[in-house]
C-alpha positions in Angstrom: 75.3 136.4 147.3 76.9 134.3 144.0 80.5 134.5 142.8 79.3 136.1 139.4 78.8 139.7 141.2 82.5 140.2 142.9 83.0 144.5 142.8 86.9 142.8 142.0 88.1 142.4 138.6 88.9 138.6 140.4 85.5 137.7 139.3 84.7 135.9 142.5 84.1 136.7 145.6 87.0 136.2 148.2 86.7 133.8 150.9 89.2 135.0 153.9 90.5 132.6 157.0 92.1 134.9 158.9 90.2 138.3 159.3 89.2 140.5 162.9 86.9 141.9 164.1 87.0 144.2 167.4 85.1 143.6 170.6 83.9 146.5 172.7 86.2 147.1 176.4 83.2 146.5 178.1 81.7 143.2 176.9 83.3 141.2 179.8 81.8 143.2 182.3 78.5 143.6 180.6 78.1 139.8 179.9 79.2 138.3 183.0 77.5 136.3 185.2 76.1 138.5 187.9 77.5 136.0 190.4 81.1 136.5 188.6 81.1 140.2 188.4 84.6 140.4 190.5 86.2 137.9 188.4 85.4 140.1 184.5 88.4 141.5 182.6 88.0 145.3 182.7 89.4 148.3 181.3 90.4 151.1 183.3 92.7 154.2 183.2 95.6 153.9 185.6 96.9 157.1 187.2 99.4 158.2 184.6 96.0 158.2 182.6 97.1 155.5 180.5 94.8 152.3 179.7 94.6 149.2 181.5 92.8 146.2 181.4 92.5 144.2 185.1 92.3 140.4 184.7 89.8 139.6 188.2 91.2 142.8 189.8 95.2 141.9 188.6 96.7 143.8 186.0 97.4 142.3 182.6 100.6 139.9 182.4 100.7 140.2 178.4 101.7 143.3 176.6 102.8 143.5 172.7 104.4 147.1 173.6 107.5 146.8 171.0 109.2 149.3 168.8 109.0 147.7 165.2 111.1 150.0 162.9 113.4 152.1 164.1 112.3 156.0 162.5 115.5 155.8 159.8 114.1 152.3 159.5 110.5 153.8 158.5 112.1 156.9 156.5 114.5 153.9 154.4 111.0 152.1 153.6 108.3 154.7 153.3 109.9 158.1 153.1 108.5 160.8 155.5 106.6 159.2 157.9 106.0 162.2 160.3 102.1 161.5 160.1 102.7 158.1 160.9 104.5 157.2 164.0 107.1 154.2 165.0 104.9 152.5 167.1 101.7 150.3 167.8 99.4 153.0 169.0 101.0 156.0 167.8 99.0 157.0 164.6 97.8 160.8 165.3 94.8 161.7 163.7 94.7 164.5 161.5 91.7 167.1 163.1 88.2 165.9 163.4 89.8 162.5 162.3 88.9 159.7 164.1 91.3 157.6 166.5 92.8 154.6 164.6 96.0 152.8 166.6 97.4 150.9 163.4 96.8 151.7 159.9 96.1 148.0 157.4 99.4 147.1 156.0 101.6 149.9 157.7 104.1 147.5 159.5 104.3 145.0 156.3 107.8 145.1 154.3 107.4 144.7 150.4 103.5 144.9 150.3 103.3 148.2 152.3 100.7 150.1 150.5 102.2 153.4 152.1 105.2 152.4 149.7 106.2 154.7 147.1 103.1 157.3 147.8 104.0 160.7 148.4 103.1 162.9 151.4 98.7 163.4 149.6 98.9 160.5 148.6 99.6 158.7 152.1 97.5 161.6 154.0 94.2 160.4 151.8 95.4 156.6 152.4 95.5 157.1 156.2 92.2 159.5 156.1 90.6 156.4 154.1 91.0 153.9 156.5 90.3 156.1 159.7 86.9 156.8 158.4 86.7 153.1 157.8 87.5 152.2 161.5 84.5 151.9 162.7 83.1 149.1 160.4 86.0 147.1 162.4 83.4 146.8 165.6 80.1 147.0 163.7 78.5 144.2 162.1 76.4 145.7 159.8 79.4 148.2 158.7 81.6 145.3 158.3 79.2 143.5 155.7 79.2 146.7 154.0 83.2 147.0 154.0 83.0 143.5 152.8 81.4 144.0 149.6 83.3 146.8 148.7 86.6 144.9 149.9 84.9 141.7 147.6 84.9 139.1 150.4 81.9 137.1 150.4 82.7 134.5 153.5 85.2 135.3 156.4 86.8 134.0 159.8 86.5 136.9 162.0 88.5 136.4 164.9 88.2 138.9 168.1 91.0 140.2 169.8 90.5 139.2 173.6 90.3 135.6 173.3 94.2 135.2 172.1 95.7 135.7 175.3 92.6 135.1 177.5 94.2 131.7 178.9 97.7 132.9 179.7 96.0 135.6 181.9 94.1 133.4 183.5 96.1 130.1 183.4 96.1 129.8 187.6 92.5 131.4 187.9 90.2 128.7 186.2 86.9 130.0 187.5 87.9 133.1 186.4 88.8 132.2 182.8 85.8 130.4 182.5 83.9 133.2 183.6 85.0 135.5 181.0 84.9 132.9 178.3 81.0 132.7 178.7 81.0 136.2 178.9 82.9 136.4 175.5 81.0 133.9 173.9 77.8 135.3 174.9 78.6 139.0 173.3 79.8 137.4 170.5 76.2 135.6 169.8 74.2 138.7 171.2 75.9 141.6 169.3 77.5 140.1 166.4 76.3 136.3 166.0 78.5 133.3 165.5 77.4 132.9 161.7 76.0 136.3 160.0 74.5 136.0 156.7 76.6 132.9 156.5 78.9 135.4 155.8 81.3 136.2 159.3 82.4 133.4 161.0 83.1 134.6 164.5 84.1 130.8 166.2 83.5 131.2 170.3 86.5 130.4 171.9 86.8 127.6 174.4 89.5 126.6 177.1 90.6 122.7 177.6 92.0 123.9 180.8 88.7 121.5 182.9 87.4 118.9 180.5 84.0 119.4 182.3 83.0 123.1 181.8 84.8 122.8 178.3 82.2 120.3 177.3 79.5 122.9 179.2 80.7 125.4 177.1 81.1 123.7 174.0 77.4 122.2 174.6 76.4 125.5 174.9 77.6 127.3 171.9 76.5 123.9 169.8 73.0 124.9 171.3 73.3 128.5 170.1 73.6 127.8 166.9 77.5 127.7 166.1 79.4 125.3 163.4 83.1 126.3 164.9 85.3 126.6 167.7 88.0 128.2 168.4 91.2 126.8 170.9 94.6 128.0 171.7 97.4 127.4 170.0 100.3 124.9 171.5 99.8 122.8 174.0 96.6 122.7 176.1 96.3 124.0 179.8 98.2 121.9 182.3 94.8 121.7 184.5 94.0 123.2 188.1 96.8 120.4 189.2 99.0 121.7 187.1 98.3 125.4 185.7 101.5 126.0 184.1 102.0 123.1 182.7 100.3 121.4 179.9 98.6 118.7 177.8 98.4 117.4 174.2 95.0 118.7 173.4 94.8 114.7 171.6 95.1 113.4 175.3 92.2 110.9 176.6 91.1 113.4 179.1 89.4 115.5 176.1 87.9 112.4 174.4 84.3 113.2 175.4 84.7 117.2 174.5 86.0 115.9 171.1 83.8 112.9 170.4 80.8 115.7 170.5 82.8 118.0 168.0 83.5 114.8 165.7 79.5 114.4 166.1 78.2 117.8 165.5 80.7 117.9 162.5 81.9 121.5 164.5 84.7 122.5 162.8 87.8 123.6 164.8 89.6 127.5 164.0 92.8 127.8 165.8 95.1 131.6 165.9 97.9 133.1 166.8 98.4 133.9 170.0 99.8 134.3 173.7 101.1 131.5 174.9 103.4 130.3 178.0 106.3 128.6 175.3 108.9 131.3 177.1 109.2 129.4 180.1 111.6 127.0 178.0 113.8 130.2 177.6 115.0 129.4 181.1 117.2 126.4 179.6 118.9 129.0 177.1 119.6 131.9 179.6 116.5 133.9 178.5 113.7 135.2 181.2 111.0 132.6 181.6 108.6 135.5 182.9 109.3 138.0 179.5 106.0 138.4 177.3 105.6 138.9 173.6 106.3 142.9 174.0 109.3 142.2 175.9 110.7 139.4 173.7 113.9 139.6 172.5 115.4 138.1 168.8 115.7 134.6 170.0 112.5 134.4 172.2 110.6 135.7 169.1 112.2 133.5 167.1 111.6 129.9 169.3 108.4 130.9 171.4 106.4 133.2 169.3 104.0 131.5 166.1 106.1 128.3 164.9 106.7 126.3 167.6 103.0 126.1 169.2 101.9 125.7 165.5 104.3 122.9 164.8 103.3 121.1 168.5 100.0 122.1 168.0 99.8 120.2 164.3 102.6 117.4 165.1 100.2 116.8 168.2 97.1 116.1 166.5 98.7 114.1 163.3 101.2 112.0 165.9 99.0 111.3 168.9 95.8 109.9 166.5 93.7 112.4 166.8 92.3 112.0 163.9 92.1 108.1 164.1 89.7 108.6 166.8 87.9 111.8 165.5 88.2 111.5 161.4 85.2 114.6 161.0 87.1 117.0 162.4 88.4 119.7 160.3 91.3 122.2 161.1 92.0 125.7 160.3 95.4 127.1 161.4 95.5 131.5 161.0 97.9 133.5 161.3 100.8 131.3 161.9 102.1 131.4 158.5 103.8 127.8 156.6 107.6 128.6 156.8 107.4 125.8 159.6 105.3 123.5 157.6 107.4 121.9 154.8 110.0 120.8 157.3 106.9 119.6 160.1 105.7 117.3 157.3 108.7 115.7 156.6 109.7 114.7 159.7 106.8 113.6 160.6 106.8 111.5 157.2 110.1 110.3 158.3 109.2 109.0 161.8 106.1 107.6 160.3 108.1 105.3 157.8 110.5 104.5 160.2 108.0 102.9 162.9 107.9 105.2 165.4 104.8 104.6 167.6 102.1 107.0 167.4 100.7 107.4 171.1 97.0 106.9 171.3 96.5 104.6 168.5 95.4 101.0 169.1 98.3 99.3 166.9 100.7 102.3 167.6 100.8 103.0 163.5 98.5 105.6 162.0 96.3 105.0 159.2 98.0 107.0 156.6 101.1 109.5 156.1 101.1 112.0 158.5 101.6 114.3 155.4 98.6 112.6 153.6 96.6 113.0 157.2 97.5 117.0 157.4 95.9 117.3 153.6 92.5 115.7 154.2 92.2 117.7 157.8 93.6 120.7 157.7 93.8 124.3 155.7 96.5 126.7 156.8 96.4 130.7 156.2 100.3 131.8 154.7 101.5 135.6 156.3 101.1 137.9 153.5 104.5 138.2 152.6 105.6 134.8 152.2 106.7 132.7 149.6 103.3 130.8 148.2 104.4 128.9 145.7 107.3 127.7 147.8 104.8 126.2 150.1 102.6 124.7 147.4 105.2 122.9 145.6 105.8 120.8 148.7 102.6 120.3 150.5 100.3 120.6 147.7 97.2 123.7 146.8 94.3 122.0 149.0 95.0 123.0 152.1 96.4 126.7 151.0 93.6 129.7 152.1 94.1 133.5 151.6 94.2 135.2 154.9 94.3 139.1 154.7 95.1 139.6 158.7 92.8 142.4 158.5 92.4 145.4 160.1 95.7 144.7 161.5 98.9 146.4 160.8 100.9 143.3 159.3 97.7 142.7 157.1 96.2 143.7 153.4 94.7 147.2 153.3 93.3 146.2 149.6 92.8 142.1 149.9 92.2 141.4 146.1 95.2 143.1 145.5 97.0 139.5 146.7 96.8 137.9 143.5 98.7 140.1 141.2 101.2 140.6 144.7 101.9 137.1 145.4 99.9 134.3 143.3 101.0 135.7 139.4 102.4 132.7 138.7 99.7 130.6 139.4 96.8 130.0 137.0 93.9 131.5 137.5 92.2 127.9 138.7 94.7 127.6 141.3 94.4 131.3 142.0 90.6 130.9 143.0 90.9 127.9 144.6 93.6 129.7 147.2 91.4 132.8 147.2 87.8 131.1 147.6 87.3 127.5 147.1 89.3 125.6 149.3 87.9 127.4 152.1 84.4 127.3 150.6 85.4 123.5 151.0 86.2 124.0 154.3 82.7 125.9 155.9 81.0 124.2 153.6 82.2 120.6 154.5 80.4 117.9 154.7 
């Protein structure tokens, strides 16, 4: 495939770092170890006739249950939304319709595509997409929506492996277990490279450096040119389940020094994480979960703060000293935390704070200058690009879509004229395709 045949008026193809594609219920239990088989994540009914999934037989700790707009909220935004609903899950089809939980772009604000459509209008957008649904969990459907969406190249990221480790964080056979099970459907019935066209990057844990480097050797040997990790800090270790580790510590030098090697690039999402339990110094339940979060949980434990650790942790601990091929893609965890990250971390730099980890306790360069060579970051759909450009620079900026998901772009090409009109059109391709074209394509 070349740029010159885009079905966009763009005139390229897109390239998209933050995309999903959704895994079957059944692929833990179908790819598990035989030895394993009491340990695999399943899904069940549970006697109200509602589903389940069980995590080695316990039911799941994480839930993102939460009203998002209030129904006046909805009316107020997108008129009648009686065909709609209010909530994650709550999309009725209309008859012989399939079943589709969240409609692309319905919970987004100013780039709602339901937004100013009247009732056919919204009927044939909803109708649209349900028909698309099952290209969401079919590989060769998906390369078909991709042409006619124009994306040539994108990270596909399945659902499961986001919370995977907080489910399992005192159960580390049994997240191990599952991971392997992951990894393998992902190879089997999708492939970790298609066409050199999905990127689906198995996910590994950091929780034992030893079956992290089993797993990573064994996804290396399968063909793959990215990982994916969790965001934050790493697992604490069997010692320590619920605590944690900078994943730049010593114990992981091995695991990384094959990475550096294998020039493995490293994909990193949004995601469950335990960052709550710090709620219990500001009178907030340690034990709540993202669908149970309130305003200030949300604010302080959800997205930013692992993002900023997770980044800070890399630049400041010398990760990069140690490991200079590694490259670093941050989805779906926006940049409103980035300017200020970069700054402070500029600051401490040129006041001669020690960075831990490095041999003379000074890093090589600017932590800003370090962030630009080694990482690209995906901004949320609705935020402020040029904001973020004019302070970090284009280079590391990539278009994410966040699709199918209900925050994300029904109609990705659409971006450009949305939120990058006041860029040229260099800079507009470069955001849309060539910096992560760089990035997959790199070295």
């Amino acid at each position: 495939m070349t740029a010159t045949a885009s079905p966009t008026e763009l005139g390229y193809w897109i390239n998209d770092a933050d995309n999903h594609f959704n895994e079957p219920l059944d692929c833990f239990e179908r790819y598990i170890d035989p030895k394993d088989a009491a340990l695999a994540i399943r899904s069940v009914t549970d006697p109200d006739g509602q589903p389940m999934q069980l995590f080695a037989g316990q039911p799941s700790k994480f839930h993102s249950r939460q009203v998002t707009f209030s129904a006046e909220e909805l009316q107020k935004l997108l008129g009648d939304t009686s065909n709609i609903g209010t909530r994650r899950g709550n999309v009725p089809p209309q008859a012989g319709e399939p079943q589709l939980d969240v409609i692309p772009g319905m919970l987004l604000n100013r780039l709602n595509p339901l937004k100013g459509m009247d009732e056919e209008q919204r009927k044939a957008f909803i109708s649209e997409f349900r028909h698309k649904s099952e290209a969401f969990g079919n590989r060769d459907l998906r390369l078909l929506l991709m042409d006619e969406q124009g994306i040539e190249k994108a990270l596909m990221f399945p659902a499961a492996a986001h919370d995977i480790e907080y489910e399992f964080a005192d159960n580390i056979p049994a997240l191990y277990a599952n991971i392997r099970a992951f990894n393998r459907w992902m190879l089997e019935e999708v492939g970790y490279n298609v066409e050199n066209r999905m990127f689906l990057p198995p996910y590994i844990a950091l929780a034992d450096p030893e079956l992290a480097i089993k797993e990573l050797e064994q996804v290396i040997a399968d063909g793959t040119t990215m990982i994916q990790t969790k965001s934050g800090h790493a697992h604490g270790g069997a010692d320590n389940p619920f605590g944690g580790r900078s994943p730049a510590d010593p114990a992981y030098d091995r695991f990384w020094s094959i990475v550096n090697e294998a020039n493995i690039r490293l994909a990193v999402h949004l995601g469950g994480t335990d960052y709550q339990k710090y709620g219990a110094d500001w009178s907030e339940d340690p034990e709540a979960v993202f669908g149970d979060f309130d305003a200030f949980q949300w604010v302080m434990y959800w997205g930013d703060r692992p993002a900023m650790e997770f980044t800070a942790g890399l630049i400041l601990h010398n990760f990069f000293g140690r490991f200079p091929n590694i490259k670093v893609c941050l989805s779906e965890m926006g940049t409103v935390w980035l300017p200020y990250t970069l700054r402070k971390m500029d600051h401490a730099f040129l006041m001669g704070r020690q960075a831990k980890w490095s041999p003379t306790g000074r890093l090589d360069q600017r932590p800003s200058e370090i962030f630009r060579k080694h990482f690209i970051v995906a901004p949320y759909p609705e935020e402020n690009v040029r904001r973020i450009v004019d302070e970090i620079g284009i280079d590391p900026i990539v278009f994410g879509s966040d699709f199918p998901h209900g925050e994300g772009l029904a109609y990705p090409d659409r971006y450009v004229d949305a939120q990058l009109a006041g860029f040229s059109a260099d800079e507009q391709r470069r955001i849309m395709r060539d910096n992560l074209e760089n990035f997959l394509t790199w070295p």
